[in-house]
C-alpha positions as CSV (number, residue, x, y, z in Angstrom):
1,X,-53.1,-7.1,32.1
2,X,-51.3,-5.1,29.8
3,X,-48.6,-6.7,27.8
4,X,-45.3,-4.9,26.0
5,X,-45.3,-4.5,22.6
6,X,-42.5,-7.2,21.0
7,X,-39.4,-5.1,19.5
8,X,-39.1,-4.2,16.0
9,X,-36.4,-5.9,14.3
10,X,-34.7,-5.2,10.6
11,X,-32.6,-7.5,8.9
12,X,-31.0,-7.1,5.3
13,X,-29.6,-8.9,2.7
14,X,-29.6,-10.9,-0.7
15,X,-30.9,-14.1,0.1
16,X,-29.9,-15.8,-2.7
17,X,-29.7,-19.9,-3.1
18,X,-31.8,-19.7,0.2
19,X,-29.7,-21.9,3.0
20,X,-30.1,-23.4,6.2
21,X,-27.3,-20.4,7.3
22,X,-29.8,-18.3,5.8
23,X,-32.7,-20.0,8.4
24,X,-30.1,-20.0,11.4
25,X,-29.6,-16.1,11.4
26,X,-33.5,-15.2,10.8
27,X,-34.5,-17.6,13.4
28,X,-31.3,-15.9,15.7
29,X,-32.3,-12.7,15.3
30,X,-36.1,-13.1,15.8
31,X,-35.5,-13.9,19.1
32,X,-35.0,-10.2,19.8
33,X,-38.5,-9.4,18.5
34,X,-40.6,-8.8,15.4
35,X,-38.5,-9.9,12.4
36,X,-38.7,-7.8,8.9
37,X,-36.3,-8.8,6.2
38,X,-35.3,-6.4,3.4
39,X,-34.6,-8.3,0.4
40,X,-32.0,-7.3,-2.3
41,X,-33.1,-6.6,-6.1
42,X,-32.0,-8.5,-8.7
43,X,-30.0,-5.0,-9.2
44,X,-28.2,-4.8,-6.0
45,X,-27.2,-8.7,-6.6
46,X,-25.5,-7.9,-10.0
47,X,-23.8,-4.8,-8.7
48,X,-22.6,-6.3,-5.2
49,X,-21.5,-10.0,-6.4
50,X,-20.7,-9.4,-10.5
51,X,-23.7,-11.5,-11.5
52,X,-27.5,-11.8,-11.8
53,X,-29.3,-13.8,-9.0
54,X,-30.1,-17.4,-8.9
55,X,-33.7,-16.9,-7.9
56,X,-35.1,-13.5,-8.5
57,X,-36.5,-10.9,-6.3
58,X,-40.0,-11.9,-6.3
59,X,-38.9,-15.7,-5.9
60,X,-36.6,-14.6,-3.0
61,X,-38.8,-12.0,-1.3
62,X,-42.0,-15.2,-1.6
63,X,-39.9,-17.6,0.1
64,X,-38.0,-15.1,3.1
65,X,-41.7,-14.9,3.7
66,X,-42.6,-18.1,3.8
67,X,-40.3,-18.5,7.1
68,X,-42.3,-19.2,10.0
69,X,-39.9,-17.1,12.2
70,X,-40.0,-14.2,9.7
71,X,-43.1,-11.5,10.0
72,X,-42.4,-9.5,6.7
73,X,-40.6,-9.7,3.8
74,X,-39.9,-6.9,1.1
75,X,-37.6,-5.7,-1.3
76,X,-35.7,-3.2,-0.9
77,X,-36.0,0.4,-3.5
78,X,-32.2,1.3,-3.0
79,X,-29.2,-0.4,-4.7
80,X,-25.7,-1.4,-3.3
81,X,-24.9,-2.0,0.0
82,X,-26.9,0.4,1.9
83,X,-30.1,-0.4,-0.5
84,X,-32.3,-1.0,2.9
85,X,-31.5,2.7,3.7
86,X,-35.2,4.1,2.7
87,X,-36.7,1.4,4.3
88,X,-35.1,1.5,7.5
89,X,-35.3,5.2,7.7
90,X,-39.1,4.8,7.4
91,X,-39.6,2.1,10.0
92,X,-37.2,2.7,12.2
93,X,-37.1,-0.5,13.9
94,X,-35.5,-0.9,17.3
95,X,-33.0,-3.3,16.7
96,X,-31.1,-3.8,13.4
97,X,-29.1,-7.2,13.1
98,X,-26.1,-8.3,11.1
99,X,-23.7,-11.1,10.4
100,X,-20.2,-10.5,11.1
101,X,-19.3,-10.5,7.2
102,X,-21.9,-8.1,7.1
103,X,-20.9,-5.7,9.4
104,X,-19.7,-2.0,7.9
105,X,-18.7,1.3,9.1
106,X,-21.8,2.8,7.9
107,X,-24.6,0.5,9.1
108,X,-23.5,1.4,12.4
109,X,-23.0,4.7,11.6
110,X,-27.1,5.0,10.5
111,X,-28.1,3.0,13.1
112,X,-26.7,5.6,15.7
113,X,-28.0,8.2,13.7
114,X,-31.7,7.2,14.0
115,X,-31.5,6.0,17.5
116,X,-31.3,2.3,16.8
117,X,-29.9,-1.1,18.7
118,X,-26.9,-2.5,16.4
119,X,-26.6,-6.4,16.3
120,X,-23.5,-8.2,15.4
121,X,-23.9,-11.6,15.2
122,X,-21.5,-14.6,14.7
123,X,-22.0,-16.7,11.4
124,X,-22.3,-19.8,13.2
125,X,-24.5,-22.8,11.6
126,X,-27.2,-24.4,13.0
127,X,-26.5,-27.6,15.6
128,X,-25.9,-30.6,14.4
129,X,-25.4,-29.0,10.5
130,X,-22.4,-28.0,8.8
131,X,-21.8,-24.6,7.6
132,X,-23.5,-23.0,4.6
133,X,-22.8,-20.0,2.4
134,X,-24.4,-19.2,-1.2
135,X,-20.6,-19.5,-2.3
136,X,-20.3,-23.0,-0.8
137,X,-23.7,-23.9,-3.4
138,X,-23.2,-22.3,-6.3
139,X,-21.8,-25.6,-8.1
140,X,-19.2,-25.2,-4.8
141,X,-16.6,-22.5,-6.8
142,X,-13.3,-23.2,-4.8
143,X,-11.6,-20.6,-7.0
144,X,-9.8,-18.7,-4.4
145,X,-9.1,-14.9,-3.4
146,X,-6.1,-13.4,-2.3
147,X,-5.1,-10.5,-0.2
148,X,-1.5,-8.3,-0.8
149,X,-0.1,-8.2,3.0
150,X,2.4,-6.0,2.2
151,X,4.2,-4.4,-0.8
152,X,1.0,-3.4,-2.9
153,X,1.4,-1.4,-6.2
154,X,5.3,-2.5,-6.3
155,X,3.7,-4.6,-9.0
156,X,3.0,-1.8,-10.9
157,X,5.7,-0.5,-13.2
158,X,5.5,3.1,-12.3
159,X,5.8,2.6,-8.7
160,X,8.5,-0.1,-9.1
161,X,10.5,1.6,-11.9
162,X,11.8,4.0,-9.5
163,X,12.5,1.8,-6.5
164,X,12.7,-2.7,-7.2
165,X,10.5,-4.3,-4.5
166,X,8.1,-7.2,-3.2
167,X,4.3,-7.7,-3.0
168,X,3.4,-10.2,-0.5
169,X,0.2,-12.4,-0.7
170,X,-1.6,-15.0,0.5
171,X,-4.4,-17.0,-1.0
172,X,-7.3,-17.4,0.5
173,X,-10.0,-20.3,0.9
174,X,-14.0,-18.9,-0.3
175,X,-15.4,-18.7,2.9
176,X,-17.5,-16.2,2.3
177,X,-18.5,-14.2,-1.4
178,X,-16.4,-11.1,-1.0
179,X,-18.1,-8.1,-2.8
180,X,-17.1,-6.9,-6.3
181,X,-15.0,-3.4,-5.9
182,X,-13.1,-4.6,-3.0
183,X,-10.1,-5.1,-3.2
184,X,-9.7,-9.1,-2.6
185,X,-9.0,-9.8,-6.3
186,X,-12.7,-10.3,-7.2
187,X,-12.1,-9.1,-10.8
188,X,-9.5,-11.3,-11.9
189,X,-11.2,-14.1,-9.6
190,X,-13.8,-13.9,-12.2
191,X,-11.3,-14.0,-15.3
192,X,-10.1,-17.3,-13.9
193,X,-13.7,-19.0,-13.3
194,X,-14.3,-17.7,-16.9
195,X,-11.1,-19.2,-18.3
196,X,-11.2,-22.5,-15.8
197,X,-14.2,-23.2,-14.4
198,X,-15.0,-23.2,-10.8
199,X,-11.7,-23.8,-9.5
200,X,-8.0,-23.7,-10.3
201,X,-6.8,-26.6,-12.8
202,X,-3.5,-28.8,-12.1
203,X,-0.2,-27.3,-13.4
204,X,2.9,-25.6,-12.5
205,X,1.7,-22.3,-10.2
206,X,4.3,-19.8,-12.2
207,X,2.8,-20.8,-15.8
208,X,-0.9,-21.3,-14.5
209,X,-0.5,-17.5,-12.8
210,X,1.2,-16.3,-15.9
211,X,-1.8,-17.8,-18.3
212,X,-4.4,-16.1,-15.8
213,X,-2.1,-13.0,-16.0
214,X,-2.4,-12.6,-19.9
215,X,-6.3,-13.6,-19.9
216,X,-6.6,-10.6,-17.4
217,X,-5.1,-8.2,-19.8
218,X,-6.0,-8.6,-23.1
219,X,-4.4,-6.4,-26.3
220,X,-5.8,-3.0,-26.1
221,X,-7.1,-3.3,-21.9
222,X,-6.5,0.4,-20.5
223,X,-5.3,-0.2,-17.3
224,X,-3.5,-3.3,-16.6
225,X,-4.1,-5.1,-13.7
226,X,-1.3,-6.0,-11.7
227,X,0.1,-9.8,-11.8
228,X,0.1,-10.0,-7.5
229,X,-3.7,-10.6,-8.5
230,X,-2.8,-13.6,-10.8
231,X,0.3,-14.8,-8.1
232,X,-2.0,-14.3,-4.9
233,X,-5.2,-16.2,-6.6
234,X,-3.1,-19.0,-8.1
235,X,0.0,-19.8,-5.8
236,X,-1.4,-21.7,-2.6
237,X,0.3,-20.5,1.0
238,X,2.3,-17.0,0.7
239,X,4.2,-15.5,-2.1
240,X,6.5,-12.6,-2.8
241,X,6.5,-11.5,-6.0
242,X,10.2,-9.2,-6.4
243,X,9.6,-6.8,-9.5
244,X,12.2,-3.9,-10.8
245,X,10.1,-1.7,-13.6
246,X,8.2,-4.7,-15.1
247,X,4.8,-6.1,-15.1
248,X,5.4,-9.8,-14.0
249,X,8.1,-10.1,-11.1
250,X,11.6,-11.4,-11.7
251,X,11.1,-13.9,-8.7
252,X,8.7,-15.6,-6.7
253,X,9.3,-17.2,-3.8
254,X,6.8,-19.1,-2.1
255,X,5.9,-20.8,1.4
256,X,4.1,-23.6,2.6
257,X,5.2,-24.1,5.7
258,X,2.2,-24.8,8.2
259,X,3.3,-23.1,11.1
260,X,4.0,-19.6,9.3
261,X,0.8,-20.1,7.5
262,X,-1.4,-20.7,11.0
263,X,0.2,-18.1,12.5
264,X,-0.8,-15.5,9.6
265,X,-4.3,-16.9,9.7
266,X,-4.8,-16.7,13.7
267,X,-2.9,-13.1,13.7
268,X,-5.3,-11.2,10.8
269,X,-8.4,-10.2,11.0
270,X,-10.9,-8.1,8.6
271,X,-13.7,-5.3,8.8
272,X,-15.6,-4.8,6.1
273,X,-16.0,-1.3,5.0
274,X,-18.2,-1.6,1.9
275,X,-17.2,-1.3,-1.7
276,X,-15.6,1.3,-3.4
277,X,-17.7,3.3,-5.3
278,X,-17.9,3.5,-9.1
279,X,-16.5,7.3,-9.4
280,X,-13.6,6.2,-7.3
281,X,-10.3,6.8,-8.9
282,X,-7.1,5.5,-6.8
283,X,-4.9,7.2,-9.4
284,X,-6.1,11.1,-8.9
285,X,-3.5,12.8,-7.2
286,X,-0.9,10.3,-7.0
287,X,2.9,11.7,-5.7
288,X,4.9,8.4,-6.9
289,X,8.5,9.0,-6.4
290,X,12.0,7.3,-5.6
291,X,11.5,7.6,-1.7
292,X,8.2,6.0,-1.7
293,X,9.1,3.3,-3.5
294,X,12.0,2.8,-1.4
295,X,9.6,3.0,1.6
296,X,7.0,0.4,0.5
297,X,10.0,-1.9,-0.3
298,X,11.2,-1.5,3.1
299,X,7.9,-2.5,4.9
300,X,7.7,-5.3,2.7
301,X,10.9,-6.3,3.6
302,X,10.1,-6.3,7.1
303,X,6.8,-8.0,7.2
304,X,8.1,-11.0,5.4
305,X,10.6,-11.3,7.9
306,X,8.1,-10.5,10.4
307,X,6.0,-13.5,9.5
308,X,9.4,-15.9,8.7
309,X,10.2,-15.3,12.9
310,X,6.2,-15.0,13.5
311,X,6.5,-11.9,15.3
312,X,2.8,-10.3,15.8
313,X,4.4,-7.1,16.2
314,X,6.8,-6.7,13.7
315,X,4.3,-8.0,11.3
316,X,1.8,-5.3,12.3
317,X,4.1,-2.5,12.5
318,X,5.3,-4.1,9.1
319,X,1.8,-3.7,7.3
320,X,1.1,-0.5,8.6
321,X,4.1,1.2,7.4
322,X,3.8,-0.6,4.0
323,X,0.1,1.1,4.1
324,X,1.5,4.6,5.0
325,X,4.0,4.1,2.3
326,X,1.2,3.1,-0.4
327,X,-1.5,6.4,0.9
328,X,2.1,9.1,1.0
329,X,1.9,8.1,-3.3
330,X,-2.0,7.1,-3.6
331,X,-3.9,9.4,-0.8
332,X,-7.1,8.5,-2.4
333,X,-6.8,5.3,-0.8
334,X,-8.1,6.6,2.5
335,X,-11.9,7.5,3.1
336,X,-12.9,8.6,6.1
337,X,-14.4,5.8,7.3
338,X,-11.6,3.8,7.0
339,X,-10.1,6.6,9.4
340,X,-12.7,5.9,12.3
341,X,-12.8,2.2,11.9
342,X,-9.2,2.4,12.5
343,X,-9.0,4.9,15.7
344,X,-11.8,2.2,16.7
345,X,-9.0,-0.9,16.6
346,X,-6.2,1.0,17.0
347,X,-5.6,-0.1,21.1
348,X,-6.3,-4.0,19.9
349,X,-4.1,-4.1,16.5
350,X,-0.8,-3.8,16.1
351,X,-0.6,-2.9,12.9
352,X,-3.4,-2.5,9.5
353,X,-3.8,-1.9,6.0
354,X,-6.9,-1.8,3.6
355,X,-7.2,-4.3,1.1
356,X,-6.1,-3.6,-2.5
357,X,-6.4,-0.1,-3.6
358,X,-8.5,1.2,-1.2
359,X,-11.6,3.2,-1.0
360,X,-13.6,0.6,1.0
361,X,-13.3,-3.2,1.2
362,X,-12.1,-4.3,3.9
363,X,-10.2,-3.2,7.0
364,X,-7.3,-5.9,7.4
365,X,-5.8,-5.8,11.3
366,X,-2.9,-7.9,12.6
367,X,-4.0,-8.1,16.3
368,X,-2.6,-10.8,19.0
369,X,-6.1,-11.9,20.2
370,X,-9.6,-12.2,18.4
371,X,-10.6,-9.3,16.8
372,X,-14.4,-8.5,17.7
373,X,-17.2,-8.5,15.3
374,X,-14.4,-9.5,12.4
375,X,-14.2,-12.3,9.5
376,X,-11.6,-14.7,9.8
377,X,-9.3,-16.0,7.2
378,X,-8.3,-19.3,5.8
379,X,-4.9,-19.4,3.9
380,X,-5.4,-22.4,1.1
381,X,-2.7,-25.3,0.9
382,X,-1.8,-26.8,-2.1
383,X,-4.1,-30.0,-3.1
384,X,-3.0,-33.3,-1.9
């Protein structure tokens, strides 16, 4: 008697620090069929994360292979974050699998091209262990990122020299290794761990963000990068940062309060998109004027007040304004895949804005339930 032939089924990824999370997800998605893992080059690590692997691409691909649940392992000839692209074009598998922090726009996109099953998959760890990440073991970095809810480039002097406003952020827990280029403060992330260490040292938030702030922008630095990087990174909770035409606000306030904080965390919701490209330049055809200012102002306004009566819909229709606000001055925010991916949420949000300047990263969607497929957040408190 004949038997069918077991499914084809293509996985990707770095693979680096090798984890039981890792172990979890290959022996998840081999239940679907034959499982063939395409490993990341030492390349595609250093341009994805900002550093050179632990273990290096022969190490890796050797022990991916060495999985019992695993029938191939290889390393993949592209670079960045679509570096399985030849490879999967070549096999064309019948099912390819990702993790919900994995999950882009154009994975999908390729996989309906060539006629193949897209996976999603929860990161979930495996019974009776605690969750892992390569973050979580790499000397366990707490340094944290931050996202800007509302209010974005205000910190910038030649957006907030023709209108005073607020940048509102929030710092966030490492969860997960956000990608370099993507808008989630990875840059300045990496100025701290350089300056500090692993995670953020004891100290007043203002002077510690200030320090940070200074370290980011040495004498001479081209393009300076705005201080809601340094706020959002170092203050724990929410801040809003007021600036009028400078570089470092005039005011901060800052919010602890638990319930405001749960209710931002249970309320947003991101998509990855992928990182910006290196030719991307947020600053070509820019239109800053008086009424934008005054518009992104406005919607920062309103989503702080949003999240001070934790109103789901204010706060949406609060973030997308103060996004609409930020593309009417920077257009080259948008790409069009951040266009589909919001048509796609638009019926479960109510309200969405990219993170940091745009060009990929991450889709970030204020919703009133669960948003499928997406990464959770996890707003850091202060230590005890």
């Amino acid at each position: 008697m004949s038997t069918q032939p077991r499914k084809r089924v293509f996985v990707s990824g770095c693979f680096d620090l090798l984890h039981s999370g890792h172990i979890e997800f290959f022996q998840r998605a081999a239940e679907h069929g034959e499982l063939h893992v395409a490993v990341g080059s030492d390349k595609t690590v250093f341009e994805l994360k900002g550093r050179p692997p632990v273990n290096n691409e022969t190490e890796r691909q050797f022990m991916i292979g060495s999985v019992a649940c695993v029938h191939r392992a290889f390393i993949s000839r592209g670079s960045g974050l679509m570096d399985f692209e030849q490879e999967l074009r070549e096999m064309k598998p019948d099912i390819f699998i990702v993790n919900e922090d994995g999950n882009t726009p154009a994975k999908r996109k390729l996989c309906e091209e060539l006629g193949i099953d897209y996976v999603v998959l929860k990161r979930l760890p495996h019974e009776g262990l605690g969750a892992r990440s390569t973050t979580a073991l790499r000397a366990a970095p707490t340094m944290p990122y931050r996202i800007d809810l509302a209010g974005g480039w205000l910190d910038q002097p030649c957006v907030s020299k023709h209108h005073p406003g607020s940048v509102i952020t929030i710092s966030l827990e490492p969860l997960i290794e956000f990608n370099e280029r993507s808008g989630m403060a990875t840059s300045t992330r990496r100025t701290a761990m350089n300056l500090w260490g692993p995670r953020l040292p004891a100290g007043p938030f203002e002077k510690l963000a200030w320090t940070l702030f200074c370290c980011d922008n040495p004498p001479g630095k081209p393009h300076i990068s705005g201080s809601q990087d340094s706020i959002g990174i170092v203050f724990p909770g929410l801040a809003k940062a007021d600036y009028a035409g400078g570089y470092w606000p005039a005011k901060i306030e800052h919010v602890l309060d638990e319930e405001l904080l749960r209710f931002v965390e249970q309320h947003l919701f991101l998509l990855p998109l992928g990182p910006r490209s290196e030719a991307f330049d947020v600053l070509a055809n820019t239109r800053i004027d008086e009424a934008g200012g005054r518009s992104l102002s406005r919607a920062a306004e309103a989503c702080w007040h949003a999240i001070l009566n934790r109103d789901v819909r204010a706060f949406g229709a609060a973030m997308t304004a103060s996004f609409e606000a930020q593309i009417a001055m920077f257009p080259n925010m948008v790409t069009s895949s951040l266009r589909e991916l919001i048509e796609q949420n638009r019926a479960r949000a109510t309200g969405w804005k990219v993170s940091g300047a745009g060009g990929g990263g991450y889709l970030i969607l204020a919703a009133e339930t669960p948003v499928p497929d997406s990464i959770r957040i996890l707003i850091r408190r202060p230590p005890e």
